[in-house]
C-alpha positions as a Markdown table, in Angstrom:
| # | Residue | x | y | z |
|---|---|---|---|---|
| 1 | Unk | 0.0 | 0.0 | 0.0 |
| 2 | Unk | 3.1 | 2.4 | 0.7 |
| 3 | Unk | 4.3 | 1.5 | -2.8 |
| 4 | Unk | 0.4 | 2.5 | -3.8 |
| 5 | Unk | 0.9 | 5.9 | -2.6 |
| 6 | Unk | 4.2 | 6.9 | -3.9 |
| 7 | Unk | 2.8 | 5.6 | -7.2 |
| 8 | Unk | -0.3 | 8.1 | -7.2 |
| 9 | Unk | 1.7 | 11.0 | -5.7 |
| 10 | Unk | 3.9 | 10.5 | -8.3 |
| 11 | Unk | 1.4 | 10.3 | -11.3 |
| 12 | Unk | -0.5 | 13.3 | -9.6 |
| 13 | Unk | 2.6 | 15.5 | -9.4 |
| 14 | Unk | 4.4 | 14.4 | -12.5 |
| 15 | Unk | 7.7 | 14.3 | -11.1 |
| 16 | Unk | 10.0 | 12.1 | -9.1 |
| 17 | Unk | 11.3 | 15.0 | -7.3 |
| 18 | Unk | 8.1 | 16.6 | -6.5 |
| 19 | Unk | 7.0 | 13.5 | -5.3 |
| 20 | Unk | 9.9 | 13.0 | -2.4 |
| 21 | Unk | 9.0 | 16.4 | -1.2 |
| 22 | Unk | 5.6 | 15.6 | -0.8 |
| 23 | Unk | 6.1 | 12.2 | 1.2 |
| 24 | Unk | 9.5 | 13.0 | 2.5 |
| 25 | Unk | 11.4 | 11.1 | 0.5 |
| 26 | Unk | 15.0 | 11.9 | -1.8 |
| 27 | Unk | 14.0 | 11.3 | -5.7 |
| 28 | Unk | 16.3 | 8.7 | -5.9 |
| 29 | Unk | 14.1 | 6.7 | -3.2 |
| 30 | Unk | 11.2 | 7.6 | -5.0 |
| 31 | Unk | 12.4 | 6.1 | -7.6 |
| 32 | Unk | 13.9 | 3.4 | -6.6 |
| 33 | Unk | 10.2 | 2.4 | -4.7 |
| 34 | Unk | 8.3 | 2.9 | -8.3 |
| 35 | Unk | 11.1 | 0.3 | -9.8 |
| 36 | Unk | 10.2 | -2.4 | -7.1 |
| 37 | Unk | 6.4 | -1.5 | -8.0 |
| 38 | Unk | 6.6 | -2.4 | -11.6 |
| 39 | Unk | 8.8 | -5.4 | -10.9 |
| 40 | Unk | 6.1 | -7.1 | -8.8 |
| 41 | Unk | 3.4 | -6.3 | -11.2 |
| 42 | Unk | 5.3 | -6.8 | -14.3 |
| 43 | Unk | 4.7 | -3.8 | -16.2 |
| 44 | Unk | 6.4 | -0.4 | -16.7 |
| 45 | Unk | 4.3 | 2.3 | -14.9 |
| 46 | Unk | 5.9 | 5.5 | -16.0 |
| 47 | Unk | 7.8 | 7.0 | -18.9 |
| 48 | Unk | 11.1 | 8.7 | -17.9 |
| 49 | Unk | 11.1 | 12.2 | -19.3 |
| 50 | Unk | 14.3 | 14.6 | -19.3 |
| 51 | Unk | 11.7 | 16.6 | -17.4 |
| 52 | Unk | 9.1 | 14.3 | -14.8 |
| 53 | Unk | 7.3 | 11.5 | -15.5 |
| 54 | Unk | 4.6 | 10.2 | -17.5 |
| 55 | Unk | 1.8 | 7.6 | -17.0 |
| 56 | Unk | 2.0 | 4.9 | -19.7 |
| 57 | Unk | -1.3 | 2.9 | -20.2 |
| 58 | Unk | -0.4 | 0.6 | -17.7 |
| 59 | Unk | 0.2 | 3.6 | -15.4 |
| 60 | Unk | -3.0 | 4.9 | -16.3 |
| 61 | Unk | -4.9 | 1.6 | -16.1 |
| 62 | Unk | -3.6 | 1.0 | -12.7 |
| 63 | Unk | -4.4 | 4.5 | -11.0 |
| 64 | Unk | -7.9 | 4.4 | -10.4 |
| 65 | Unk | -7.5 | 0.9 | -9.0 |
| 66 | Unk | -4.5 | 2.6 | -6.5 |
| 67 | Unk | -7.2 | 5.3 | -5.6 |
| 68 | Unk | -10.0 | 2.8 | -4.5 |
| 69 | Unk | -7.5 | 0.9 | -2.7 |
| 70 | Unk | -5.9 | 3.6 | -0.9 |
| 71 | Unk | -9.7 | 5.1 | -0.1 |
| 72 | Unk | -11.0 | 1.7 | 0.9 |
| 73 | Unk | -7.7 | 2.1 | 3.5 |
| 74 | Unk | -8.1 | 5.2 | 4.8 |
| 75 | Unk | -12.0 | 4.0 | 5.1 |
| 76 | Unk | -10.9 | 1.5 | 7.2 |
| 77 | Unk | -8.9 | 3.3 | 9.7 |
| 78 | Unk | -11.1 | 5.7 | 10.3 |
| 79 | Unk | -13.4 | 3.0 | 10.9 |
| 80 | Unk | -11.0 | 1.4 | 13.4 |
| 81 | Unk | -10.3 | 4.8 | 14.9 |
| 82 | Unk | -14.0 | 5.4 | 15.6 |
| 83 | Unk | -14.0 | 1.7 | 17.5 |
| 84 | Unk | -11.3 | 2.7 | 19.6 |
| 85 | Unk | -12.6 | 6.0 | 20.4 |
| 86 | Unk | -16.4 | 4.4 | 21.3 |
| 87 | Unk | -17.8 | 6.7 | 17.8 |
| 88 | Unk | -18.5 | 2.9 | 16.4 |
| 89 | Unk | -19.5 | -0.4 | 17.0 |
| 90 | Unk | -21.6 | -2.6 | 19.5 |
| 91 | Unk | -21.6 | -3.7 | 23.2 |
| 92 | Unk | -23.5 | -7.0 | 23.9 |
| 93 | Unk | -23.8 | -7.4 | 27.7 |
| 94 | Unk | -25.8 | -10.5 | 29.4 |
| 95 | Unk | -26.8 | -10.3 | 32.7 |
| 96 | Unk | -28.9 | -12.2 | 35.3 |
| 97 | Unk | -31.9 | -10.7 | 36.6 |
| 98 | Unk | -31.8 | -9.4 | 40.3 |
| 99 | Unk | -28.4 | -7.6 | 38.4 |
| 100 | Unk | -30.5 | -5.8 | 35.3 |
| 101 | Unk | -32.6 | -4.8 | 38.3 |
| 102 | Unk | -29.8 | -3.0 | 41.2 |
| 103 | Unk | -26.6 | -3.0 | 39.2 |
| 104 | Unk | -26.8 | -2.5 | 35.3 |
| 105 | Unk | -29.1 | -0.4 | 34.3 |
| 106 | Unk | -27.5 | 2.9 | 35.7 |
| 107 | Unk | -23.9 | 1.5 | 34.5 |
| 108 | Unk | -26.1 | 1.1 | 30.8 |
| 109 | Unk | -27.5 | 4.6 | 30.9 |
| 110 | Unk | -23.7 | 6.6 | 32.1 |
| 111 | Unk | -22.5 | 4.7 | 28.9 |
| 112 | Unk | -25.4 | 5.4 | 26.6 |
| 113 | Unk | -24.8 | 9.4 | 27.4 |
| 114 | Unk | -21.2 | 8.9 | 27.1 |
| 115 | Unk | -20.9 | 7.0 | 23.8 |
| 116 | Unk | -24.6 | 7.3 | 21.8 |
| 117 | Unk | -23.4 | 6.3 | 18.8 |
| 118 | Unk | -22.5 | 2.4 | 19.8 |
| 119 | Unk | -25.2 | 0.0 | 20.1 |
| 120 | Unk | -26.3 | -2.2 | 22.9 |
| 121 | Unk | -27.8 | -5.0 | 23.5 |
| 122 | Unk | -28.7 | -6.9 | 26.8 |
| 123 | Unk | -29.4 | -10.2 | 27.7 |
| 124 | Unk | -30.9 | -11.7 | 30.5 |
| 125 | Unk | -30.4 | -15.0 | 31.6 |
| 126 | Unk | -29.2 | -17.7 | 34.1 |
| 127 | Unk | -25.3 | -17.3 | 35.0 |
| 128 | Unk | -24.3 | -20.3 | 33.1 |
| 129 | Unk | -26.9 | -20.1 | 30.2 |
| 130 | Unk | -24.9 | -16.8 | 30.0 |
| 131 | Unk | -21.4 | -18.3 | 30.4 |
| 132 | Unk | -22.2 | -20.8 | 27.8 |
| 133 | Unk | -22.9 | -17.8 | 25.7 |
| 134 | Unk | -20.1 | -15.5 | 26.1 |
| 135 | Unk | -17.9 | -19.3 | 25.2 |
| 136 | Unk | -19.9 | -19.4 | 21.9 |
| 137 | Unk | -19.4 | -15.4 | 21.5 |
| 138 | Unk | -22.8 | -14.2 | 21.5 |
| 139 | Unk | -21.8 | -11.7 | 24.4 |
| 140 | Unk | -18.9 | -10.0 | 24.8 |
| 141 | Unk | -19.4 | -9.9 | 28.7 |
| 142 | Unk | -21.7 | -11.5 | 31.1 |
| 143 | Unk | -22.6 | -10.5 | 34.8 |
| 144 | Unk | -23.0 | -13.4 | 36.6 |
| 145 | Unk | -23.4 | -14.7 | 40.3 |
| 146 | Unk | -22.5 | -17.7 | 42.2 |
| 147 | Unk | -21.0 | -19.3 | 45.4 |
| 148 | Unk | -17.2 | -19.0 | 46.6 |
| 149 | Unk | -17.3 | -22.6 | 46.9 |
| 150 | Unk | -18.7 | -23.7 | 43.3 |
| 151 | Unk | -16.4 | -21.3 | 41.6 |
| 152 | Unk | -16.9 | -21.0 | 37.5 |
| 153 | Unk | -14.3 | -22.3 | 35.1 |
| 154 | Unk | -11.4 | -20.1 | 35.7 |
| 155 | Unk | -9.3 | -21.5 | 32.4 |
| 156 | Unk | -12.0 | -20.6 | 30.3 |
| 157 | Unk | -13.5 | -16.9 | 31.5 |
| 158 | Unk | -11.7 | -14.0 | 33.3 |
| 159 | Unk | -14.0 | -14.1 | 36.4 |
| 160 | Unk | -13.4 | -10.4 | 38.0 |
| 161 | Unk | -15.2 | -9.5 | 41.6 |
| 162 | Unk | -17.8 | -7.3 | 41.4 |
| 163 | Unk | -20.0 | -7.5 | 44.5 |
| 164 | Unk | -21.0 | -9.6 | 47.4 |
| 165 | Unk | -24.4 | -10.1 | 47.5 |
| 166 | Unk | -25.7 | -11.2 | 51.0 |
| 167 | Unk | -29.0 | -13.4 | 51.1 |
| 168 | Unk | -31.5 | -12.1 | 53.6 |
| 169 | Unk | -35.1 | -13.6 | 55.1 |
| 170 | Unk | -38.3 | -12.3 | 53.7 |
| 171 | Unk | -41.1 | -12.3 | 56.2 |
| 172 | Unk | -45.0 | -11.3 | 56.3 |
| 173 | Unk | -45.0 | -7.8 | 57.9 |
| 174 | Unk | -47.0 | -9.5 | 60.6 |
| 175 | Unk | -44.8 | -12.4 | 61.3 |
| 176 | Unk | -43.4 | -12.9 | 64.5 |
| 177 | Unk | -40.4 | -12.5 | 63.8 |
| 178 | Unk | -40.9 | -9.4 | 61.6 |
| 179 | Unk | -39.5 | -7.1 | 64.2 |
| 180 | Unk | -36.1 | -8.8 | 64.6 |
| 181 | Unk | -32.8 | -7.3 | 63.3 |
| 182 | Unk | -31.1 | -10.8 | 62.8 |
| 183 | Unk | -32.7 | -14.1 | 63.0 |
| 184 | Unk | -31.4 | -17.6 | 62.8 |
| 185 | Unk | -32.6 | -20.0 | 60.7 |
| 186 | Unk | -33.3 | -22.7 | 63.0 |
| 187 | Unk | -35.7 | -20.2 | 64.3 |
| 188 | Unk | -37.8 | -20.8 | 60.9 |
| 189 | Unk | -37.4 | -24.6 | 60.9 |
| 190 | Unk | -40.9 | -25.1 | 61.3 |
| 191 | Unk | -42.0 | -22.6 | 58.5 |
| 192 | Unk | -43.9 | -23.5 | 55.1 |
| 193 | Unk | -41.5 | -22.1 | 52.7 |
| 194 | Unk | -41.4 | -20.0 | 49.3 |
| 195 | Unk | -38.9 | -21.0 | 47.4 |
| 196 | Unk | -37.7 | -22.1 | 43.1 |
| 197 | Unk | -37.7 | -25.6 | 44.0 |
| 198 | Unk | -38.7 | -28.4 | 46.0 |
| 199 | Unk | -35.3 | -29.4 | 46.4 |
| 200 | Unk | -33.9 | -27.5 | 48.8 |
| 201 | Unk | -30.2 | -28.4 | 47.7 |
| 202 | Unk | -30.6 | -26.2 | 44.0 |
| 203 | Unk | -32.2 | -23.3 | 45.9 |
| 204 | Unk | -31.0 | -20.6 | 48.5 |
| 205 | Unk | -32.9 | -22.9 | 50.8 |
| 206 | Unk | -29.3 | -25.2 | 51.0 |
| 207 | Unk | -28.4 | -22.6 | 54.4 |
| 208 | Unk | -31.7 | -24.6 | 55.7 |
| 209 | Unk | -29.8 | -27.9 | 55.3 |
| 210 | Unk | -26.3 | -26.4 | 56.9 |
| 211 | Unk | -28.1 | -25.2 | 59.6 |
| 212 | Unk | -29.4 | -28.4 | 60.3 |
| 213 | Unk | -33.4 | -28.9 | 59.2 |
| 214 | Unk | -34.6 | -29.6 | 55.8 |
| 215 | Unk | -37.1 | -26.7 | 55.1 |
| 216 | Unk | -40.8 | -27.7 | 54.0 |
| 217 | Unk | -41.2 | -25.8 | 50.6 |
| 218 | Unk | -45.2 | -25.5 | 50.4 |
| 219 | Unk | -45.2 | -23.1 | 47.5 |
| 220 | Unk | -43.1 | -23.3 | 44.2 |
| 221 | Unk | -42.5 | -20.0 | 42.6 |
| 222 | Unk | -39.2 | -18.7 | 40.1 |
| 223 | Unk | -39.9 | -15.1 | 40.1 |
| 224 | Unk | -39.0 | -12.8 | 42.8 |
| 225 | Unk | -42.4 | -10.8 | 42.2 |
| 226 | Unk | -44.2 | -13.7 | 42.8 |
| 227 | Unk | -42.3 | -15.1 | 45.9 |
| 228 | Unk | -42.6 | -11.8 | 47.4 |
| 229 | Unk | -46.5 | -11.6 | 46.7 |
| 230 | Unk | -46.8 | -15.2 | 48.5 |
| 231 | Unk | -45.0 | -14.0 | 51.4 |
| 232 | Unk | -46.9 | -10.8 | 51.4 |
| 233 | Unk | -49.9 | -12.6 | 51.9 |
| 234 | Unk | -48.9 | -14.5 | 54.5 |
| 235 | Unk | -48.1 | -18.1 | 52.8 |
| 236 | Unk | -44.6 | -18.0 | 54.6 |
| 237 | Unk | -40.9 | -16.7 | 54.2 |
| 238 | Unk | -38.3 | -16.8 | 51.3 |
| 239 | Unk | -34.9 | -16.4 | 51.0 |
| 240 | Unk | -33.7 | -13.6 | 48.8 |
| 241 | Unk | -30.2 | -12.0 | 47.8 |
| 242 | Unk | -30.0 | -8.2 | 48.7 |
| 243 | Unk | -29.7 | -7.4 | 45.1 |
| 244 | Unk | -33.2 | -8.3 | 44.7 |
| 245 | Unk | -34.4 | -7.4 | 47.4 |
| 246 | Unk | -34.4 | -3.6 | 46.6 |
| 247 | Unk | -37.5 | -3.9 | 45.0 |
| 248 | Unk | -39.1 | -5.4 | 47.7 |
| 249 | Unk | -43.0 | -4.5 | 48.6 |
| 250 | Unk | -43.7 | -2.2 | 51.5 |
| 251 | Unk | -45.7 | -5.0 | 53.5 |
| 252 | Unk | -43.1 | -7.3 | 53.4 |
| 253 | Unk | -40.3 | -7.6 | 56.2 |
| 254 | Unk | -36.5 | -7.8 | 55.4 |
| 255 | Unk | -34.5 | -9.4 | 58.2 |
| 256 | Unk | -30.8 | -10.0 | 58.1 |
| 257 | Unk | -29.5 | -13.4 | 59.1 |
| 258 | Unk | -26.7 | -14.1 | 61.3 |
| 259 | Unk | -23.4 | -14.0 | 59.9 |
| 260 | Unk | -22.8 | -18.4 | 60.6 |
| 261 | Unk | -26.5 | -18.7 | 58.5 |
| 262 | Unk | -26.3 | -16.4 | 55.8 |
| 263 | Unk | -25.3 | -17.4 | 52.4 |
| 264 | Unk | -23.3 | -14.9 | 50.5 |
| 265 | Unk | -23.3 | -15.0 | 46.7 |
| 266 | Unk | -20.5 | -13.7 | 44.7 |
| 267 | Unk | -21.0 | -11.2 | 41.6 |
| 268 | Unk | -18.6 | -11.2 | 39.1 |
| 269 | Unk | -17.9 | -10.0 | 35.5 |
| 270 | Unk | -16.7 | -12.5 | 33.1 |
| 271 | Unk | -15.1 | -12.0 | 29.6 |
| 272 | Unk | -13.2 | -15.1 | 27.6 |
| 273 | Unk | -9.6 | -15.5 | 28.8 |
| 274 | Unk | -7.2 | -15.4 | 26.2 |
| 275 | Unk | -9.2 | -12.9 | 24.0 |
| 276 | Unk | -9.1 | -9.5 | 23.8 |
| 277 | Unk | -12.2 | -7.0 | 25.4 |
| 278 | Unk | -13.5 | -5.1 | 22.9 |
| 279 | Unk | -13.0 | -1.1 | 23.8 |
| 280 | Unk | -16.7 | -0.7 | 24.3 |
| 281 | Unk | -16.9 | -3.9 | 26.7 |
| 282 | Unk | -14.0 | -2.4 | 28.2 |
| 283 | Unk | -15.4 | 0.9 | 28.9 |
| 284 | Unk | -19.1 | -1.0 | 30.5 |
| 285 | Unk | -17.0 | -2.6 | 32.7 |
| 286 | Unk | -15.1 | 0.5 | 34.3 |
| 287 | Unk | -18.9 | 2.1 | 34.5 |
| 288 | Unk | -20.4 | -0.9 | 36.4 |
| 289 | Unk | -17.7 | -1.1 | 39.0 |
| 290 | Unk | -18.5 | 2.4 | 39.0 |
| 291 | Unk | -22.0 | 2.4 | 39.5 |
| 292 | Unk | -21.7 | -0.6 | 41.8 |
| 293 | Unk | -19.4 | 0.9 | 44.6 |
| 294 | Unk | -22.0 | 3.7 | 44.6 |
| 295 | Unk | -25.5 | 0.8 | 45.2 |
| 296 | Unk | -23.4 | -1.1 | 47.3 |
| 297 | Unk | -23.6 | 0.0 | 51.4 |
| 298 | Unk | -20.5 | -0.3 | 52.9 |
């Protein structure tokens, strides 16, 4: 492509000479980079004049070709240049739900202002429906959440911390227990319990069995709306992370757990190791850490 531009400066300026002191080049390297040009291609681009240069038909023939080339070039820089600088291109984000509800959507609005001109598009999903798509490339990130001790595969994602995301009690406002600033969850060992599943073991309800008691699910619900609306009617308590539970009913009661009984999940960003982040996946990701230290309490 160099050799493409010296050619059309060249045949534009009608001179070797001229041609050097537009690129910055001696004649004699001008020159010398038009030779090597017509010995690849086989053909003899210029007639050598006592004064300049002139095109031959080959010369001729060739130049528009050299101008859509070098066009179709510069095209593409710019085009790279407005990726890099966020004026171009996409950002595919999948989340789970209880995150597109506390966590992403004021990161998603601070990089819509900041960069309009780059699509989006968000997915929501289970963490490992989501992992399974950020393998196959469908994403380019995914927010996802899980336990310290079932971590994700490490070889295949860059997992990054984003948020601890303490699992509290969800209680009818009448409840006994309503009142309390901590419970234990022995103390609600002889509840009928809301939860995704009947088996406790695939549900938050697992705390149930570490603190000793298998919990009686009565009612099988997946949404948080509707667990919430069960407990708020007096059907019995759930388990729900903190993340969700900011958009929690007033006539439903909140109660931390003690510290031994409390499940923690872990939020985390993941992005394919061994691949690089595209600049406006890269940019997301500074503005939900951002907007994540500021919803998180300390």
């Amino acid at each position: 492509m160099a050799w493409f531009e010296v050619f059309r400066t060249a045949a534009r300026s009608g001179s070797f000479t001229a041609a050097g002191e537009r690129l910055g080049f001696t004649q004699s390297a001008i020159s010398r980079q038009i030779s090597t040009l017509e010995a690849e291609l086989g053909v003899v681009l210029f007639d050598r004049l006592a004064r300049g240069v002139r095109l031959t038909e080959q010369g001729r023939t060739l130049l528009p070709h050299a101008d859509a080339m070098l066009d179709r070039l510069d095209g593409t820089r710019r085009e790279l240049a407005a990726l890099a600088g966020l004026n171009h291109g996409r950002l595919r984000v999948g989340a789970f739900d209880s995150a597109n509800a506390a966590l992403v959507p004021g990161a998603l609005a601070a990089f819509r202002a900041a960069h309009p001109r780059v699509s989006i598009s968000l997915t929501e999903g289970l963490s490992a429906a989501l992992l399974d798509r950020l393998r196959e490339g469908g994403i380019d990130l995914a927010v996802v959440v899980g336990y310290p001790e079932q971590p994700y595969d490490g070889e295949a994602f860059d997992l990054r911390p984003l948020a601890e995301d303490a699992v509290l009690v969800a209680l009818p406002h009448d409840h006994p227990l309503a009142g309390r600033s901590r419970l234990r969850l022995s103390e609600l060992a002889g509840e009928n319990w809301i939860a995704g599943s009947r088996q406790a073991e695939s549900t938050l309800l697992a705390a149930c069995l570490r603190s000793g008691f298998r919990p009686r699910v009565e009612y099988e619900v997946a949404g948080w709306t509707a667990k919430l609306g069960l407990v708020s009617a007096g059907l019995g308590p759930t388990l729900i992370p903190s993340l969700a539970a900011r958009a929690a009913r007033p006539d439903v009661a909140l109660v931390a757990l003690h510290p031994e009984d409390t499940p923690v999940r872990l939020v985390q960003t993941a992005t394919r190791r061994g691949q690089s982040v595209p600049p406006a996946a890269a940019a997301f990701l500074d503005l939900l850490r951002t907007a994540t230290e500021a919803a998180t309490p300390r």
